[in-house]
C-alpha positions as CSV (number, residue, x, y, z in Angstrom):
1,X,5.6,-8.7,18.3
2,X,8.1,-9.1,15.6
3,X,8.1,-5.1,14.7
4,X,9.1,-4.2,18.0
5,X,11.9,-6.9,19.0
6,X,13.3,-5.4,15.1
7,X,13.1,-1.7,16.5
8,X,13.8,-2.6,20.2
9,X,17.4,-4.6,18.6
10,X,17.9,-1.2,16.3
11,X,17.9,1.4,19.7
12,X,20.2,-1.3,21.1
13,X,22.9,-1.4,18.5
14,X,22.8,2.2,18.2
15,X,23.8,2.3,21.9
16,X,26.3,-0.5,21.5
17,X,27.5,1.8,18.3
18,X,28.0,4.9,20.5
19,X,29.5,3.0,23.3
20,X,32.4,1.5,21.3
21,X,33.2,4.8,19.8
22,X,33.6,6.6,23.1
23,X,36.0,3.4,23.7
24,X,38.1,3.7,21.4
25,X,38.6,8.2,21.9
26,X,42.0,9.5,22.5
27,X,43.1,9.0,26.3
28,X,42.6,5.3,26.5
29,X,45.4,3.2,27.7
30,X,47.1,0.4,26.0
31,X,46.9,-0.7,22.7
32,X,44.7,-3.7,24.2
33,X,41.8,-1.2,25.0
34,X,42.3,-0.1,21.5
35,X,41.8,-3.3,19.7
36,X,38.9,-4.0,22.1
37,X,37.0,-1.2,21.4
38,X,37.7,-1.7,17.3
39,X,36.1,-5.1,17.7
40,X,33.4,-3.6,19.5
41,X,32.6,-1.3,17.5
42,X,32.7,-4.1,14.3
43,X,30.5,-6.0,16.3
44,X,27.7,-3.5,17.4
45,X,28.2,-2.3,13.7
46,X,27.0,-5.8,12.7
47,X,24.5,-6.2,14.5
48,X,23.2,-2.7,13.6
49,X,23.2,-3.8,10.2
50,X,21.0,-6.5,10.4
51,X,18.5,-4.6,12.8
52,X,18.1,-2.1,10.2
53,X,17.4,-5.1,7.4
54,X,14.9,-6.7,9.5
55,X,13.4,-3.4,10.1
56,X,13.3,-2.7,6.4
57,X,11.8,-6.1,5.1
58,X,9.3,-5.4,7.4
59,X,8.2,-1.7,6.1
60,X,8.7,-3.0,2.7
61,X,7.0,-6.7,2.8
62,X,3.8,-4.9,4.8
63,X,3.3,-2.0,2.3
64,X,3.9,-4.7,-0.6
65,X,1.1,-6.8,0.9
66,X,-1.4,-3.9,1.3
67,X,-0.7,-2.6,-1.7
68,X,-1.3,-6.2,-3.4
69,X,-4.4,-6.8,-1.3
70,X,-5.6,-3.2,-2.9
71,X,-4.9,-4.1,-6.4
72,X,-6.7,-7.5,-6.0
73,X,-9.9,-5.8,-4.5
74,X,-10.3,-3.5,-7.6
75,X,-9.9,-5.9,-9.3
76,X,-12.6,-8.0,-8.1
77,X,-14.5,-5.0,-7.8
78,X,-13.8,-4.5,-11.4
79,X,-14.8,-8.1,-12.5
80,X,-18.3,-7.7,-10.5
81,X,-18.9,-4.5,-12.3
82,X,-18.4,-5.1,-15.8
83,X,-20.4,-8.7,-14.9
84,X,-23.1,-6.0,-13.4
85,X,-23.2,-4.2,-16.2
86,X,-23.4,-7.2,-18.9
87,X,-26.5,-8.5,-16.9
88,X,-27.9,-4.5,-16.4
89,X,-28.4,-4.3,-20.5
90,X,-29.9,-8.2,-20.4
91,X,-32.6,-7.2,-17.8
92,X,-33.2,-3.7,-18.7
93,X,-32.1,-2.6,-22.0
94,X,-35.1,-2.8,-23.7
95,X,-37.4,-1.7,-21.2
96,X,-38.5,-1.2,-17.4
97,X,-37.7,-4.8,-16.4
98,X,-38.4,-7.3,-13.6
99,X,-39.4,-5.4,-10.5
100,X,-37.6,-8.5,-8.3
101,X,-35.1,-8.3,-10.3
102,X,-34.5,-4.9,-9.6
103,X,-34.4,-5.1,-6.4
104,X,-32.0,-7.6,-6.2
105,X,-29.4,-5.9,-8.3
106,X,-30.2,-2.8,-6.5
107,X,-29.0,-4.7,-3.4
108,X,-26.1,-6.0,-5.1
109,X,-25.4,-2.6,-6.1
110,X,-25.3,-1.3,-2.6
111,X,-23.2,-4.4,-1.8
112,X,-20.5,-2.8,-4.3
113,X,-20.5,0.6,-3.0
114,X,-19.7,-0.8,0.4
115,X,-16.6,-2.6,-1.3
116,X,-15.8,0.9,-2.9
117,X,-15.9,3.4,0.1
118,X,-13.8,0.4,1.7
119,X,-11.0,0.2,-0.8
120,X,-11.0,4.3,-1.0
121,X,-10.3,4.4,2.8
122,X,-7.9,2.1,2.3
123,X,-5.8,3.6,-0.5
124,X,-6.3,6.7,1.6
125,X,-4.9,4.9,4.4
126,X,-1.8,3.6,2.6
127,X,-1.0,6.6,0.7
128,X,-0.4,8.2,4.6
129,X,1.7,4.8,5.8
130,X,3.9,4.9,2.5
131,X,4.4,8.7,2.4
132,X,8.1,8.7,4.5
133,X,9.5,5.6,3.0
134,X,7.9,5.8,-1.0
135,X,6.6,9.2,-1.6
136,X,6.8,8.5,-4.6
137,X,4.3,5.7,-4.8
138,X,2.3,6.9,-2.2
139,X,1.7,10.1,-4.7
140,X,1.0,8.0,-7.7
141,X,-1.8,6.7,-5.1
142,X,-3.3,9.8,-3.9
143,X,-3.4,11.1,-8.2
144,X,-5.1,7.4,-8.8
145,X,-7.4,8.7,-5.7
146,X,-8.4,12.1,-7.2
147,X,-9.0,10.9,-10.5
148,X,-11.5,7.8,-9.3
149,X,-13.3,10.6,-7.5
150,X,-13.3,12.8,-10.3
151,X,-14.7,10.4,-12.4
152,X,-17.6,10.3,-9.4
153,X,-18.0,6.2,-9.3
154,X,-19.3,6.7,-5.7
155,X,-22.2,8.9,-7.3
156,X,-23.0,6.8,-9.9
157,X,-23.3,3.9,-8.5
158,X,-25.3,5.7,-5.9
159,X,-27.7,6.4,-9.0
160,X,-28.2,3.2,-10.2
161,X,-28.7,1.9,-6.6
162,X,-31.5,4.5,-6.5
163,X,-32.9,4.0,-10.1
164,X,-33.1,0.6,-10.1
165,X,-35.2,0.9,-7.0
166,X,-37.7,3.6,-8.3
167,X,-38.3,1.4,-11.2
168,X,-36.0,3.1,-13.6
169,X,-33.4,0.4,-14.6
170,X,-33.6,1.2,-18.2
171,X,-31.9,4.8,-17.4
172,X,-29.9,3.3,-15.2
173,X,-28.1,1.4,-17.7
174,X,-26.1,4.7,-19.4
175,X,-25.0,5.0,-15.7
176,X,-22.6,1.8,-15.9
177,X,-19.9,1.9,-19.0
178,X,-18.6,4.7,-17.0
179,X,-18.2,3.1,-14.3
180,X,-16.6,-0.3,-15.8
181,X,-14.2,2.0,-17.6
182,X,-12.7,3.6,-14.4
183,X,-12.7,0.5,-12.8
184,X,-10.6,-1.1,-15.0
185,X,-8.5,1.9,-15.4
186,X,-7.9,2.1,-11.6
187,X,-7.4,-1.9,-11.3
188,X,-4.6,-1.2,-13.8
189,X,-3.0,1.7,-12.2
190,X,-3.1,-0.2,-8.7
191,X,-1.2,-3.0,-9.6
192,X,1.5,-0.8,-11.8
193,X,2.0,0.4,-8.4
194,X,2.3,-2.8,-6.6
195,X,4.8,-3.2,-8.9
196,X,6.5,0.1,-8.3
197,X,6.5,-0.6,-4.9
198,X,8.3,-3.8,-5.0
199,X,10.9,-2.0,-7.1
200,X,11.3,1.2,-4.7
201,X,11.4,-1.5,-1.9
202,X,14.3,-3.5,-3.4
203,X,16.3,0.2,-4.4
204,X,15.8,0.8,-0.1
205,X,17.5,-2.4,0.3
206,X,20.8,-1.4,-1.2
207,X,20.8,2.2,0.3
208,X,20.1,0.3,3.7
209,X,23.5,-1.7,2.7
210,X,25.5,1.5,1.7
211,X,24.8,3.0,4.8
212,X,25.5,0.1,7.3
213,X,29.1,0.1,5.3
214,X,29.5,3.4,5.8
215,X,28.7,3.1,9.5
216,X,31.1,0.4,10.2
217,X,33.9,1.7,8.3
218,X,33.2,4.8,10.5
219,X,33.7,3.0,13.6
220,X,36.4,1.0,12.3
């Protein structure tokens, strides 16, 4: 597994790191020994270095990819709903409606919720991976969370699941614009924060670089 050979090659040039510093304490003889241990220490902080980036472009490139395969599933979810919707009014704006007809989008409604309790586990889910290394993003995720449940899409879809099946399309139809509208709003937010993510990623980068310096000129 690629993960751990990057953190199994970090543990080992932070030994390497500590080993070349104890060479190179007061009490060693020669001015060989010295010079040995200085390269050493270069070497292990090297290779520490580019543990550390691996590492990184790991974290970063997997909470990138989740949080672009989140921003792509609202936004299907989006496109189905507001197409839902647009065909909800044609069938059952003026009245009660095919009952077959009902009962199909009733099961397509259902079909929806599914992909909507699936994407909320999943935003819950990367707000907790992203909270050590972009708090800041994974907060932006949790207030997108609260406000998609405030907004009670769950429930309403829920109702129209339920009306459409009792026969009750036509009422079912107020149910929907709601429901397109926070859709599209969350859609939105989730890919500003793909976005964001890639940019907090990038700002890691460099304080990963600052801080391999820093431990090299330390051991230099």
């Amino acid at each position: 597994d690629q993960l751990e050979r990057a953190i199994r090659d970090l543990d080992q040039a932070t030994r390497d790191m500590g080993n070349a510093a104890s060479a190179q304490q007061p009490g060693q003889k020669g001015q060989q020994a010295g010079a040995q241990g200085q390269s050493q220490a270069q070497q292990a902080a090297e290779q520490l270095k580019q543990a550390e980036k691996t590492l990184e472009a790991m974290r970063h490139q997997q909470a990138g990819s989740e949080m672009g395969d989140m921003a792509d599933k609202a936004a299907q979810l989006a496109g189905q709903q507001q197409d839902f919707e647009q065909r909800l009014r044609r069938n059952f704006g003026g009245g009660e409606g095919n009952k077959q007809t009902a009962q199909q989008m009733a099961d397509e409604k259902q079909r929806m919720l599914d992909a909507w309790n699936q994407l909320q586990k999943q935003m819950q889910q990367a707000a907790r991976d992203i909270a050590g290394t972009q708090p800041g993003v994974s907060k932006n995720l949790r207030d997108a969370m609260g406000k998609s449940q405030q907004e009670e899409i769950g429930t309403r879809m829920e109702w129209t699941e339920d009306a459409l099946r009792r026969g009750l399309g036509q009422y079912a139809v107020m149910q929907e614009a709601p429901v397109t509208k926070s859709l599209n709003e969350l859609r939105d937010e989730l890919k500003k924060l793909e976005a964001e993510s890639a940019s907090q990623g990038a700002g890691n980068d460099d304080k990963s670089q600052i801080a391999m310096q820093q431990a090299l000129n330390q051991a230099e």
